[in-house]
N, C-alpha and C positions, 0 to 999 in steps of 0.2 A: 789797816784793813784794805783789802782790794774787793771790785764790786765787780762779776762778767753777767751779766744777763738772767740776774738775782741771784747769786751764790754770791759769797763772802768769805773771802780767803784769809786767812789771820798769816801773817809772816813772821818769823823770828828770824836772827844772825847767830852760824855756829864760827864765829873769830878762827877754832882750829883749822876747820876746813874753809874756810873764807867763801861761804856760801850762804846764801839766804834758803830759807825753807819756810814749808807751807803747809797749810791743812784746810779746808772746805769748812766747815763750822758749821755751815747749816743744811746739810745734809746727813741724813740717817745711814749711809756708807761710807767708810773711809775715803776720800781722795785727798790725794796729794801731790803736792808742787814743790821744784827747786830749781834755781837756777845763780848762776855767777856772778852776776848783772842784775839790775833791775830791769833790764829790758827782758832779759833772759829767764826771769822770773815770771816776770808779766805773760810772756810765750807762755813759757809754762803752765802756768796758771790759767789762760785761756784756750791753751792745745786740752787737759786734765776734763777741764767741764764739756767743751764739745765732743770730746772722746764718749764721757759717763752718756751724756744726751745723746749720741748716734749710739752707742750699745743698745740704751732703753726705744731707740726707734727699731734696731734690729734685731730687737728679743721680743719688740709690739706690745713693750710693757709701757706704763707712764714712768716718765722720771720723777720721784720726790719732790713735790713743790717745798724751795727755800723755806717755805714755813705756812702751816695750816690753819694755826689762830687759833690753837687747841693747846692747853697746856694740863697738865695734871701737876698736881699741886699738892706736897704733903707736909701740912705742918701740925702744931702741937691742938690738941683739943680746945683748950684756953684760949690758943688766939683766934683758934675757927669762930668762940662764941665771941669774942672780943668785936672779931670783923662784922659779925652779924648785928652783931649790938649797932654797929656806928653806921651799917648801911644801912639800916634799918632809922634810922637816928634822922639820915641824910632822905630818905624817902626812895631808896634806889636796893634792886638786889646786891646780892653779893656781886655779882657778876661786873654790875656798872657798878660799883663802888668799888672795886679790887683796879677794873681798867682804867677807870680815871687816875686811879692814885699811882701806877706804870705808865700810863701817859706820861704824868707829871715828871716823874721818876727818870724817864728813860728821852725826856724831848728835845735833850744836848745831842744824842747821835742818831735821831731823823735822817740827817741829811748825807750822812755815812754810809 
């Protein structure tokens, strides 16, 4: 993963064409990176996001924040009562009892 000034760029290697590529992950728009190099990817990848960011200044739009802290969530009726049951259990809503346990979940790539 690459990090420019909260986006995160996920990278892959196509071996045919002997190029690295790239996607933005946490934006609600397509963008996309490649380059030959790691240097040249890195370019890339930080030309990509200042590009998106001067557009959204010169269209006087906001650009998509990396992420809102909003998630919508669809799972089976069973586990919705399940969760309820155990946040409930735990003295905490659904809400703090779903975060806590994606805290736990997710606290190896903090630092990523």
């Amino acid at each position: 993963m690459m990090n420019y000034k909260g986006y995160l760029g996920k990278v892959d290697y196509d071996d045919e064409a002997q190029t690295f590529y790239g996607t933005v992950i946490n934006a609600n728009v397509l963008i996309s990176f490649r380059g030959s190099s790691v240097g040249k990817l890195k370019k890339s990848f930080h030309d990509v996001v200042d590009t998106y960011l001067d557009d959204c200044k010169k269209e006087k739009k906001s650009p998509e924040k990396p992420y809102s802290g909003k998630i919508t969530l669809r799972i089976p009726p069973e586990v919705h009562r399940r969760i309820a049951i155990k946040a409930a259990e735990c003295k905490e809503s659904m809400n703090e009892y779903l975060e806590k346990l994606l805290e736990q979940e997710t606290a190896d790539v903090a630092s990523k």
